[in-house]
C-alpha positions as MATLAB code, in Angstrom:
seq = 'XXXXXXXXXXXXXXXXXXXXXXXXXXXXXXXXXXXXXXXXXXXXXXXXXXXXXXXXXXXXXXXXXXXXXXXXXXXXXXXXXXXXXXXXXXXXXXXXXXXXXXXXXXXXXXXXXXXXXXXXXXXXXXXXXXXXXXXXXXXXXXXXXXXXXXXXXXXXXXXXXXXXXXXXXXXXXXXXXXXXXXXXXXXXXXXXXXXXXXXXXXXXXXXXXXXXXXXXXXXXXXXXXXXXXXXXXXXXXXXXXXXXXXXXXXXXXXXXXXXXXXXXXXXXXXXXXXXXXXXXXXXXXXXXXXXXXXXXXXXXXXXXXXXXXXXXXXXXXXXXXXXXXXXXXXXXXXXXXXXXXXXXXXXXXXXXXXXXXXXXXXXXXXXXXXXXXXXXXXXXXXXXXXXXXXXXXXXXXXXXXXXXXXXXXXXXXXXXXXXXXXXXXXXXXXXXXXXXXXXXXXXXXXXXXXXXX';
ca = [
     -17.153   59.206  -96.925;
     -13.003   59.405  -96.393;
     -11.827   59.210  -92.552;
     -11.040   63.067  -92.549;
     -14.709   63.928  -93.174;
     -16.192   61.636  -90.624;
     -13.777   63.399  -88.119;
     -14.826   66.728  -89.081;
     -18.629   65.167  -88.528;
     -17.509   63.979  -84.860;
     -15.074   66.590  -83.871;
     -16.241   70.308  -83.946;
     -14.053   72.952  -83.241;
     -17.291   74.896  -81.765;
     -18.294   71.769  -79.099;
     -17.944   68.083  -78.105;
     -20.394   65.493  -79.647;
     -22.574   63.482  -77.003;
     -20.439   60.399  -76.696;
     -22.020   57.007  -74.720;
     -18.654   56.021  -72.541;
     -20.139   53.704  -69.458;
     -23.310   56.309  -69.775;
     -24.120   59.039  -71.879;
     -21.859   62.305  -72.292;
     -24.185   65.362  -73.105;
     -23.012   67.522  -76.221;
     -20.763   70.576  -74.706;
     -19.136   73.304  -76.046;
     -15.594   73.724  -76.393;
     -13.469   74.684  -73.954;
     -15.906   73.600  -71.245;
     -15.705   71.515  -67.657;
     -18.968   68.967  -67.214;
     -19.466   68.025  -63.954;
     -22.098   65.158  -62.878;
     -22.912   63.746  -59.966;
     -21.416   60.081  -58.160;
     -24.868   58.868  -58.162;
     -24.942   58.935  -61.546;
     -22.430   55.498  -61.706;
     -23.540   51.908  -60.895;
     -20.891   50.895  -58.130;
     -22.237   50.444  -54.865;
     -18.773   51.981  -53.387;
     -19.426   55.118  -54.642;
     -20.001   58.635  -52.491;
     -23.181   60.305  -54.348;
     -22.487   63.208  -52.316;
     -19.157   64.030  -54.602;
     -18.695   64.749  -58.605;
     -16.824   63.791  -61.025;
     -15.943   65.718  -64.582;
     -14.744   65.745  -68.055;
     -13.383   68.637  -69.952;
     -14.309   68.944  -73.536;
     -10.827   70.079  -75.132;
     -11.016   73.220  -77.386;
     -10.356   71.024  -80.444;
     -13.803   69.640  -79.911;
     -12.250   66.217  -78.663;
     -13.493   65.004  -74.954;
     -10.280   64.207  -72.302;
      -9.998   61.455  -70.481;
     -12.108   60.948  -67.360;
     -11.220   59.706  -64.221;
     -13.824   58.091  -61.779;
     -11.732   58.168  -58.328;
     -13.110   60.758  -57.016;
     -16.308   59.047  -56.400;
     -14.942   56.126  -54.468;
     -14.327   56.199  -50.997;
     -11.070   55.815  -50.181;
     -11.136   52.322  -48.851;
     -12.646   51.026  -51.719;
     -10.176   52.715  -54.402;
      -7.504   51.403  -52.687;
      -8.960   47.899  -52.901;
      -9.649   48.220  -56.661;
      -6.662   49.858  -57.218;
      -4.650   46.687  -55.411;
      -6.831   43.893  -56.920;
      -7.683   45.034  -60.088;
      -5.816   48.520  -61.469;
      -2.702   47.899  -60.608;
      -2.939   44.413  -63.346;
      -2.166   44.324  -66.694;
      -5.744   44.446  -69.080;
      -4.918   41.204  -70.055;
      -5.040   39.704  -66.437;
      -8.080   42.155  -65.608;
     -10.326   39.800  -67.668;
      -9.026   36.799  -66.355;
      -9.642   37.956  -62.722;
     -13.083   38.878  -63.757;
     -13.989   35.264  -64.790;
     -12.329   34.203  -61.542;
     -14.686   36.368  -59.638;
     -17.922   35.604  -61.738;
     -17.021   31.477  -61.408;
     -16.168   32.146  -57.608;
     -19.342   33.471  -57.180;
     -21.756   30.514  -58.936;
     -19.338   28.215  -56.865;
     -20.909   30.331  -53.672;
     -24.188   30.057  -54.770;
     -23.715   26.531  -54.998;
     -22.307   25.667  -51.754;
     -24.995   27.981  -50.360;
     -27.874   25.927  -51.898;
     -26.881   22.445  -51.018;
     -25.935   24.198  -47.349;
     -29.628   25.391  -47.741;
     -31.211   22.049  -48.648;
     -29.092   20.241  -45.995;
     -30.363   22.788  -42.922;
     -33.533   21.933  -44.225;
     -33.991   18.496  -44.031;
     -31.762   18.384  -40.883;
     -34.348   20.961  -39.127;
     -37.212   18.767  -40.613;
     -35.756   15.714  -39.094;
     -35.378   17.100  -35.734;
     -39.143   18.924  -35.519;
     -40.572   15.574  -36.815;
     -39.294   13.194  -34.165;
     -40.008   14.358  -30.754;
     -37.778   11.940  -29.353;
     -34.796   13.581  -30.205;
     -35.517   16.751  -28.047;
     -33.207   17.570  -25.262;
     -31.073   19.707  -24.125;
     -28.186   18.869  -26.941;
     -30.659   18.219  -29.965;
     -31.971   22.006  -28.685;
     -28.428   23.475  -29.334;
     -27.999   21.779  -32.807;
     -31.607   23.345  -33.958;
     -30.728   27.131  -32.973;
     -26.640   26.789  -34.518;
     -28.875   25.231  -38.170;
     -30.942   28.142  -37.513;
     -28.479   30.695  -37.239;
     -26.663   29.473  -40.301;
     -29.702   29.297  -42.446;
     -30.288   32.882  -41.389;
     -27.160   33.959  -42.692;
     -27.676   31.954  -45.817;
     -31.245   33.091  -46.680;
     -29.383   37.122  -45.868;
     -26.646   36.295  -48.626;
     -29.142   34.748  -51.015;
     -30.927   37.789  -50.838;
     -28.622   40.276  -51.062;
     -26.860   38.309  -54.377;
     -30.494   38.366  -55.656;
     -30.781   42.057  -54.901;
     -27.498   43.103  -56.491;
     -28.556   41.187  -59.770;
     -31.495   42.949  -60.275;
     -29.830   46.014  -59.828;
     -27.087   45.123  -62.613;
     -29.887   43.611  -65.188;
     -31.227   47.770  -64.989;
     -28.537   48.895  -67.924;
     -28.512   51.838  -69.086;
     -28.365   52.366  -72.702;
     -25.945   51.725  -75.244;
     -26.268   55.367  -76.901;
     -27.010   58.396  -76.244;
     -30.396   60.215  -76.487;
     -30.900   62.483  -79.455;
     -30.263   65.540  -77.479;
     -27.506   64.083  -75.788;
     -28.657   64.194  -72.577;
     -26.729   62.833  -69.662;
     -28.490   59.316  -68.852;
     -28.731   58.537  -65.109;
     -29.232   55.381  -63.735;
     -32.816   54.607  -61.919;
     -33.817   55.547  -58.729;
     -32.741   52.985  -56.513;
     -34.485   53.651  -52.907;
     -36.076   50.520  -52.334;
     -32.602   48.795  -53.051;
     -30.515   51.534  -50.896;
     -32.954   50.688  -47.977;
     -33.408   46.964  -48.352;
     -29.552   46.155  -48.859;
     -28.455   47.390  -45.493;
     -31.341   45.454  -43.478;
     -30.286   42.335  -45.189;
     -26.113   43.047  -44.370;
     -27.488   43.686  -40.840;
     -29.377   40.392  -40.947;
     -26.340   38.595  -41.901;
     -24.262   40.077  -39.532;
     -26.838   39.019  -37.262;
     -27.033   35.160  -38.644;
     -22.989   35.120  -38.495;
     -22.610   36.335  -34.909;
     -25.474   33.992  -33.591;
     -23.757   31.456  -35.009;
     -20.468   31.859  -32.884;
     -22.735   32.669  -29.913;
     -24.268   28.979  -30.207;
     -20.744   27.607  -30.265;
     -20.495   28.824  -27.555;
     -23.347   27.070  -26.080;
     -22.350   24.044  -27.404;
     -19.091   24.563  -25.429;
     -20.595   25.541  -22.394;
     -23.606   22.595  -22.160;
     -20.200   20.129  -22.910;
     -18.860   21.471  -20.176;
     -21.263   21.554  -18.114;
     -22.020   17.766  -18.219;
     -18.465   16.910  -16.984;
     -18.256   19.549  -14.224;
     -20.385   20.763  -11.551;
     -23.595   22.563  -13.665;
     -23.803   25.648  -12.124;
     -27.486   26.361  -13.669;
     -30.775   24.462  -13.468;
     -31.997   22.648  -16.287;
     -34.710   25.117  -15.966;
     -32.639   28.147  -16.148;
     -30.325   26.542  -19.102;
     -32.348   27.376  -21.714;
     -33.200   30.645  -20.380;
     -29.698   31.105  -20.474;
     -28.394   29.337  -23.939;
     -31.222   31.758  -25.422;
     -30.095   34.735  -23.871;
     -26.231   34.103  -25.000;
     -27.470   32.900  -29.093;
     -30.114   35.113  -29.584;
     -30.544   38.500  -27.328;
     -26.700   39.445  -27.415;
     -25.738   38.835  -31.164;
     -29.398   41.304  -31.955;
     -27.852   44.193  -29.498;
     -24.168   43.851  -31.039;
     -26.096   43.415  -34.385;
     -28.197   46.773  -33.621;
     -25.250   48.778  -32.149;
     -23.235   48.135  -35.079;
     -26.201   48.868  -37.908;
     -27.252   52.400  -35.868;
     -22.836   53.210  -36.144;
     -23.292   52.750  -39.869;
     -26.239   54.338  -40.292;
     -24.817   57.122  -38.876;
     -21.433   57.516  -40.138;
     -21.638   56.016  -43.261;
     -25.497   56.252  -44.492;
     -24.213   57.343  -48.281;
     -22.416   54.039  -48.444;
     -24.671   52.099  -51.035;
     -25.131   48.415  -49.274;
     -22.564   48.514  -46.678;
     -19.981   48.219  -49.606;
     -16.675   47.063  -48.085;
     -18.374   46.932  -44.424;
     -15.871   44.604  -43.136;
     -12.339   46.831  -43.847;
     -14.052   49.599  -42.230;
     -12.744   50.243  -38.259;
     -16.428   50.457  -36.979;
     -16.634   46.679  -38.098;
     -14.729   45.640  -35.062;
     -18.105   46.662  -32.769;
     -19.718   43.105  -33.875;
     -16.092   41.127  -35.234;
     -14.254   41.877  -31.810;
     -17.008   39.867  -29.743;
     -16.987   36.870  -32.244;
     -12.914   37.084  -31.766;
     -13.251   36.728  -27.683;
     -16.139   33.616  -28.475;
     -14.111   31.659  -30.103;
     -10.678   32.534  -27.673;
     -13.195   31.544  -25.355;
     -14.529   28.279  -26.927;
     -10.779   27.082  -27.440;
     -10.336   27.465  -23.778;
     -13.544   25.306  -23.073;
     -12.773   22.223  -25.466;
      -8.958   22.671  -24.088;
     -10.090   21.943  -20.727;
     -13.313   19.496  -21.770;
     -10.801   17.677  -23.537;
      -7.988   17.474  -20.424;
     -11.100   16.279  -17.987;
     -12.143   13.772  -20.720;
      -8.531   12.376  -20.447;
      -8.808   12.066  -17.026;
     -12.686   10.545  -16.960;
     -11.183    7.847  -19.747;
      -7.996    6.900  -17.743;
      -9.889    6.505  -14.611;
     -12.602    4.292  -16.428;
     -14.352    3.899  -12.843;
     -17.571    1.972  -13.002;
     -18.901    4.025   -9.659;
     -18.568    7.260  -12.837;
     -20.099    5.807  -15.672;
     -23.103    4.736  -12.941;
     -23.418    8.197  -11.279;
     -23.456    9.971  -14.796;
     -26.374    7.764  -16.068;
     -27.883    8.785  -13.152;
     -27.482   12.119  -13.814;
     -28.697   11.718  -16.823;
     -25.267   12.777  -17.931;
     -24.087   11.337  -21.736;
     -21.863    8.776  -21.481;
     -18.024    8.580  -21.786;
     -18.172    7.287  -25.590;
     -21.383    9.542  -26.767;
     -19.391   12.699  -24.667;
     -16.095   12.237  -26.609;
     -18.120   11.840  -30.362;
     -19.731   15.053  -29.506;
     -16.388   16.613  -28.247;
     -14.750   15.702  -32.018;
     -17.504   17.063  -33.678;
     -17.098   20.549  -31.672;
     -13.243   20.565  -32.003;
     -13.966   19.658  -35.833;
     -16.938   22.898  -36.144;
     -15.059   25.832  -34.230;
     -12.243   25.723  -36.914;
     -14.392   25.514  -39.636;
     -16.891   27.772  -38.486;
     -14.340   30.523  -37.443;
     -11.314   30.017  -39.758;
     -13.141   31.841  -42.832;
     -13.249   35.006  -40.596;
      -9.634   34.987  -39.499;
      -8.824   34.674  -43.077;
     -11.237   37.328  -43.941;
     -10.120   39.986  -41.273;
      -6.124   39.525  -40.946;
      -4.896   37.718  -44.495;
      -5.971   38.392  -48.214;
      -4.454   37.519  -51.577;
      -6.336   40.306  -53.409;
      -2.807   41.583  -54.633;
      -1.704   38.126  -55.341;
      -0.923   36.014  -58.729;
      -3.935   35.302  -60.145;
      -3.312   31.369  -59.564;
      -2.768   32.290  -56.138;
      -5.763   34.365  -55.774;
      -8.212   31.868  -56.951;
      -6.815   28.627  -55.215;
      -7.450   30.941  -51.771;
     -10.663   32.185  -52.719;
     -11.637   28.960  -53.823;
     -10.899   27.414  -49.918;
     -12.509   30.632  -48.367;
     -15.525   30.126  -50.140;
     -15.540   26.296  -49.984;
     -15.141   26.395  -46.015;
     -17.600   29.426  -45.767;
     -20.419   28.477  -48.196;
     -20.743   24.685  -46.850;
     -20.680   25.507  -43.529;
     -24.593   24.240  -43.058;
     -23.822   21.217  -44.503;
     -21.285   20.400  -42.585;
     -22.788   20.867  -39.345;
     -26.280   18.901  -40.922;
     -24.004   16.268  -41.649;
     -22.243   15.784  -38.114;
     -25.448   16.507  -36.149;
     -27.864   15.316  -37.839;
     -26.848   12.346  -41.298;
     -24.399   10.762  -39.537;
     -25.315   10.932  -35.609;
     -26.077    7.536  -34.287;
     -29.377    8.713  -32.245;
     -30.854   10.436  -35.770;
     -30.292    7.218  -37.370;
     -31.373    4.667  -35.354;
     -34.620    6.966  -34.558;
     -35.132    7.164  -38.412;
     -35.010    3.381  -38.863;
     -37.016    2.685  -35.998;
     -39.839    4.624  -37.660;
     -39.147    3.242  -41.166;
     -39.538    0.066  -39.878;
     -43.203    1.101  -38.893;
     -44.118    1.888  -42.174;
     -45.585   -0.318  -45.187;
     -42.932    0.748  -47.989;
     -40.062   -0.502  -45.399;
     -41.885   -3.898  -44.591;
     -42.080   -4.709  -48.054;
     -38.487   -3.528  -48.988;
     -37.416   -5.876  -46.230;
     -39.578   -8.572  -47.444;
     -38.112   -8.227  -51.119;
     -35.058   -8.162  -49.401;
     -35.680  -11.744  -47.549;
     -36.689  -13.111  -50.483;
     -33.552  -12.248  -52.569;
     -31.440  -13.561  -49.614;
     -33.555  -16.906  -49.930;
     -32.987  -17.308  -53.432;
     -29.377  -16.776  -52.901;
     -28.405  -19.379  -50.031;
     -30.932  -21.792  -52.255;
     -29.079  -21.283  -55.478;
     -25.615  -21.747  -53.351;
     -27.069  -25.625  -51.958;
     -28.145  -26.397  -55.298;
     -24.464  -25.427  -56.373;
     -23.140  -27.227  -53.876;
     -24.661  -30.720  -54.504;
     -23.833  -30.550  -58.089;
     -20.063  -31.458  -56.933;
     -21.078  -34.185  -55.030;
     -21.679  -37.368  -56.430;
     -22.724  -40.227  -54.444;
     -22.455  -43.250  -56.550;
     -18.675  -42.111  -57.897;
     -15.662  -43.916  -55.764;
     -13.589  -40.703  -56.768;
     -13.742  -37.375  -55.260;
     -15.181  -34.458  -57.657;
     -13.265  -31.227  -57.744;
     -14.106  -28.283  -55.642;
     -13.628  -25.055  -55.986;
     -10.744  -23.514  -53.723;
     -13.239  -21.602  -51.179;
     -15.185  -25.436  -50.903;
     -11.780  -27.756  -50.556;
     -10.487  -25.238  -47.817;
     -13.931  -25.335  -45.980;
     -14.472  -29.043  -45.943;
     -10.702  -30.142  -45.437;
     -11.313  -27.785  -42.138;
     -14.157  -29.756  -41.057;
     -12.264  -33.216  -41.914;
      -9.641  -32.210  -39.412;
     -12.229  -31.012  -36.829;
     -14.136  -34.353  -36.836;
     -10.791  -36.174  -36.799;
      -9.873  -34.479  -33.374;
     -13.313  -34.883  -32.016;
     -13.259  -38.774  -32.734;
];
């Protein structure tokens, strides 16, 4: 069949053919508008309430079709600055940028996942780490493994939705194909932003704690131990849920069409939850500036009649109080730089080279965040440790590791005397040779017993 019949086949004079282009075109006449509905495309950014249309051209050939009137207006000017606006061949090369960046996310999220996990097993399994500071660590881990589980979710959410694909042709009466009926998913998605949102603002609220129990121990406490908890409780839990609520009924109510939240955080209302963390951490600087300034002070003095009244107290000590101060100065940057990036810089319009060695950071620093904080609190504190081995030592497996290990040592230092009297020889006049490590060891103790005598 030539090329000129086989155009005649697909373009009618009388109508348009039903064409698949990202879903299926119904057959029109000529001469005609089609107009379908937002809902109809896959993008969570999209308003269902609008339309969006094609016109079939009275040569029987379908125009070009432009999706931005779907978008809201936020989100088309994102995807117009990070992706539109490139050349196609870039376009596919910041696609695999984004796909990598986001197994590199679920990867730091797992082994932040796994960390938290142990950590938190660690801490409920020996009692004798409970107190005051040990209770802190527990509820940060917790926070951040609520936030984790909330993005785990939501990435597991959003993949289900993109394995439902429509089809790659059209029906045999051309009929427009629309995409499932995605309630459960338009109701589930915003619970789980709100949980994160809740996860990630606890988590600055127990900074917070952490700053104020630090400070606490080196000035005068103005709570009862009591009442601390009480207190610490209050602050991590009960105020990030009402900023978390007040922020989640806003959306709700201004932007309920928007599928998942989509683009949440450019949106002004975001500034009801981000504002607060902004003032926590302004806050926390404040405290470790002035921990850090009395610490000074504590060190220089170095009084005896301190140290005594703060074990007393049942204060931590100079040395423990400074390891935990370096572990908060080290946290609030990490924990709180990803969101300063997130809210006042971005590199979406960027080289691509630039793009992805900033993403790459801002999803390093944000995805490992749990393990970070497992590993300062928890691997490589001195009090987890030494607990750990104490009850190792308890156990069978440990007694006979340690016994293997004796006997390994044994056969060593035997194996080094039997070494050793292999270069001396009695009944010979003449001195053997030694090895350098042996001449330098035994010359010493010539010398010694040639002072003593």
């Amino acid at each position: 069949m030539s090329e000129s019949t086989s155009d005649n086949l697909l373009y009618n004079n009388s109508y348009c053919p039903a064409l698949f282009e990202f879903f299926c075109w119904p057959q029109t006449d000529a001469d005609q508008l089609v107009n379908i509905s937002c809902s109809a495309l896959r993008h969570p950014g999209v308003d269902s309430s609008k339309f969006f249309s094609r016109y079939c051209l009275p040569s029987g050939k379908w125009s070009n079709v432009s999706f931005a009137p779907c978008f809201y207006p936020d989100i088309l000017a994102l995807l117009d600055k990070s992706y539109i606006r490139r050349p196609p061949e870039e376009r596919e090369v910041f696609e695999r940028i984004v796909r990598a960046l986001r197994y590199f996310e679920l990867a730091g999220l797992s082994i932040s996942l796994t960390s938290i996990l142990i950590s938190l097993f660690i801490f409920f399994s020996f009692k004798s780490l409970y107190c005051s500071r040990t209770k802190i660590h527990i509820n940060l881990l917790l926070a951040i493994l609520i936030q984790i589980i909330a993005r785990l979710t939501t990435y597991g959410l959003q993949m289900v939705q993109l394995k439902n694909s429509p089809k790659n042709e059209c029906d045999v009466n051309g009929s427009v194909y629309m995409y499932p009926k995605t309630a459960i998913f338009d109701c589930i998605c915003p619970l789980f932003i709100s949980f994160l949102q809740f996860g990630i603002t606890a988590m600055f609220m127990w900074m917070l704690c952490e700053g104020i129990h630090l400070h606490s121990i080196l000035t005068v406490s103005v709570f009862k131990n009591h009442f601390k908890t009480y207190y610490f409780h209050i602050i991590g839990w009960v105020l990030p849920f009402c900023l978390t609520l007040s922020w989640s009924i806003i959306m709700f109510i201004k932007e309920r069409d928007r599928r998942c939240f989509n683009n949440y955080n450019h949106l002004k209302y975001y500034w009801v939850i981000d504002g607060p963390r902004y003032a926590v951490m302004i806050i926390n600087i404040i405290f470790l500036l002035n921990i850090t300034r009395v610490l000074m002070v504590k060190i220089k003095e170095g009084s005896e009649k301190q140290l005594r009244e703060d074990k007393r107290r049942g204060s931590m000590n100079v040395k423990s109080l400074r390891k935990a101060v370096k572990t908060a100065i080290f946290l609030l940057p990490l924990l709180g730089i990803t969101y300063v990036l997130e809210t006042f810089t971005s590199a979406d319009d960027k080289p691509l080279t630039i793009f992805a060695i900033y993403s790459s950071i801002n999803v390093f620093l944000m995805t490992l965040q749990g393990f970070f904080c497992s590993l300062l609190y928890c691997f490589l504190n001195v009090e987890v440790r030494e607990t750990i081995s104490r009850r190792l030592e308890t156990t069978q497996f440990w007694y006979r590791w340690k016994r293997y290990l004796g006997k390994k040592e044994q056969f060593r230092n035997r194996r080094a005397s039997e070494e050793n009297r292999t270069y001396l020889d009695p009944n010979s006049n003449s001195p053997k040779k030694f090895p350098m490590e042996l001449e330098e060891c035994h010359l010493t103790a010539d010398i010694d017993g040639n002072i003593q005598n």
